[in-house]
N, C-alpha and C positions, 0 to 999 in steps of 0.2 A: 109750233114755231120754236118753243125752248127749246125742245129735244134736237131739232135740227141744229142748233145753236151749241147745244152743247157734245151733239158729235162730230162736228165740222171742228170745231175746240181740240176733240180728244184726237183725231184722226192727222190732225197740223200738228200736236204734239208728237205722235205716234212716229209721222212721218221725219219729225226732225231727230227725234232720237235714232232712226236707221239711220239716216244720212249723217249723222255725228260720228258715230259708231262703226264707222268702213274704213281703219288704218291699211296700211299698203299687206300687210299677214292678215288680214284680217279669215277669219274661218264663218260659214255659214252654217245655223244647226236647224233643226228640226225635231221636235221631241211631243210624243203623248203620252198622258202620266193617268192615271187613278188615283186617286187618293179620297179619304175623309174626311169631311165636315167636325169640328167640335169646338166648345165654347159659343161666349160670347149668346147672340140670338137667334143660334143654331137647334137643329132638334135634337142635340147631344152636349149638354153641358160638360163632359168631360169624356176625352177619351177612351182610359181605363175603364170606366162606369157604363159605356154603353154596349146594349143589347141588340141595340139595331141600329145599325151606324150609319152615317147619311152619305154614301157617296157623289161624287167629284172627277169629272172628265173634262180634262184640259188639253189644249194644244199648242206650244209653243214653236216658236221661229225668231229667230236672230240670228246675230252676229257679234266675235270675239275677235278681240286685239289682243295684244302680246298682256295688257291685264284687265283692260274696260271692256265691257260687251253692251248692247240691249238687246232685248226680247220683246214679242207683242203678245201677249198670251191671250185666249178666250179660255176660258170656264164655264164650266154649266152643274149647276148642284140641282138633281131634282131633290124632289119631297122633301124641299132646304128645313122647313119649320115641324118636320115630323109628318109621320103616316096616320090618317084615322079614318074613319069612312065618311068620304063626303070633303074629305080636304084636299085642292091641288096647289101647291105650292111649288115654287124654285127662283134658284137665281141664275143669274146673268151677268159673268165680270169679264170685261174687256181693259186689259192694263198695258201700258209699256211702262216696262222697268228701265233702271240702266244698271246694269251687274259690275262687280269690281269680283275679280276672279285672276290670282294665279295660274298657271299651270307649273305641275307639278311632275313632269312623265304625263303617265295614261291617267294621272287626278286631276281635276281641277275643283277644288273649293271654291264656291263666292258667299257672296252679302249680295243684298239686290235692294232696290226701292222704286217703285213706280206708282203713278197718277192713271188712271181712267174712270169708265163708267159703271154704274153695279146696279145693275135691274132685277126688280123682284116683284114675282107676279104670287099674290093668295088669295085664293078663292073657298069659298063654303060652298059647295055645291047642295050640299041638300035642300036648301035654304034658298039658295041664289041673293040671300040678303047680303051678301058681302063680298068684294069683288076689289081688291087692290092690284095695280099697276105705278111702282115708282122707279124714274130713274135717279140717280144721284152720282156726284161726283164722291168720288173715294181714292183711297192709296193703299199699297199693301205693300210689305217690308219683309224681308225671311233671307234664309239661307240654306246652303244646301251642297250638293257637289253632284260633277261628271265622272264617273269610269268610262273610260274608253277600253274595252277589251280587244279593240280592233281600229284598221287605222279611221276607219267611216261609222265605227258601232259603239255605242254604249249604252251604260246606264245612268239613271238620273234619278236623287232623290232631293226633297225639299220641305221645309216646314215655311208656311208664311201667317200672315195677320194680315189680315183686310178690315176696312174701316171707312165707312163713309163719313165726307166734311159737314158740318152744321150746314146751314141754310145758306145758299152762294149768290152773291151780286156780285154779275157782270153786267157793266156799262149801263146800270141804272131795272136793268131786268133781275127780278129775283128767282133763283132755282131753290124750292123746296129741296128738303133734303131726310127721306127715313134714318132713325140710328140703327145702319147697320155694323153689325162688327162680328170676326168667327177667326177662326186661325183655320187652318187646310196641313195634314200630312200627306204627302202623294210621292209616288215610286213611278215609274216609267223606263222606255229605251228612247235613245237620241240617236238622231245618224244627223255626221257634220259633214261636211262639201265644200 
């Protein structure tokens, strides 16, 4: 009953952020990115330093004004907590941002910030002693930019930080809440419409 509770939450926001988000120019994008896991309680405490890096497959969708946008992004980070035999880990981040983004010609720079949920599942399998599933509410914040090398194609790069809230009451219901926290670099192509 929380769960459903708190994606009916995320999904009302979601949807009010599009519908905020649609001035009369407004542009619709569509972007999937790759990127890395690091920091924070990731299985790479720093970029530079790692030997085996945790990758990150996102998909985003939104929409831009003449300089506000939002986005609904999913994410999926497997083996989030590192590789070992007998460990299956990952997360799960579902955000809508709202972006403040110039355009520039074929650049567009933003800042972004948004609210959703961040699920992370780890397990021991050798063992079977150990078996976590949590959701939590979280935010993530970064920046980043568009190339558009065409009038419907580009590229897109971004650094963010993701963070999950302390422990959450609504309406007298409490949502657990794991410390998660990790920053993401990720690259990608965007086509807008």
């Amino acid at each position: 009953m929380n769960r459903r509770f708190a994606f009916t939450v995320s999904a009302a926001f979601a949807l009010t952020l599009f519908a905020s988000a649609a001035p009369a120019r407004a542009q619709g994008f569509i972007s999937g990115m790759l990127g890395f896991n690091f920091g924070g309680v990731s299985g790479c405490p720093q970029l530079n330093s790692c030997t085996n890096k945790q990758t990150n497959l996102s998909v985003g969708a939104g929409k831009f004004g003449t300089i506000f946008g939002a986005e609904m992004e999913v994410a999926y980070a497997p083996d989030f907590f590192g590789e070992a035999a007998g460990l299956s880990s990952n997360v799960l981040t579902v955000m809508g941002n709202v972006m403040l983004g110039p355009k520039a010609g074929p650049l567009r720079p933003y800042v972004l910030a948004g609210l959703g949920l961040m699920k992370t599942h780890f397990e021991l399998r050798t063992s079977s002693l150990l078996t976590t599933n949590d959701t939590a509410f979280g935010y993530g914040v970064g920046a980043g930019a568009f190339v558009f090398v065409a009038n419907h194609f580009g590229l897109r790069g971004d650094l963010r930080y993701f963070h999950s809230f302390p422990d959450v009451t609504i309406l007298g219901v409490t949502l657990p809440s794991p410390k998660l926290n990790y920053s993401r670099i990720s690259t990608g192509i965007v086509v807008k419409f």
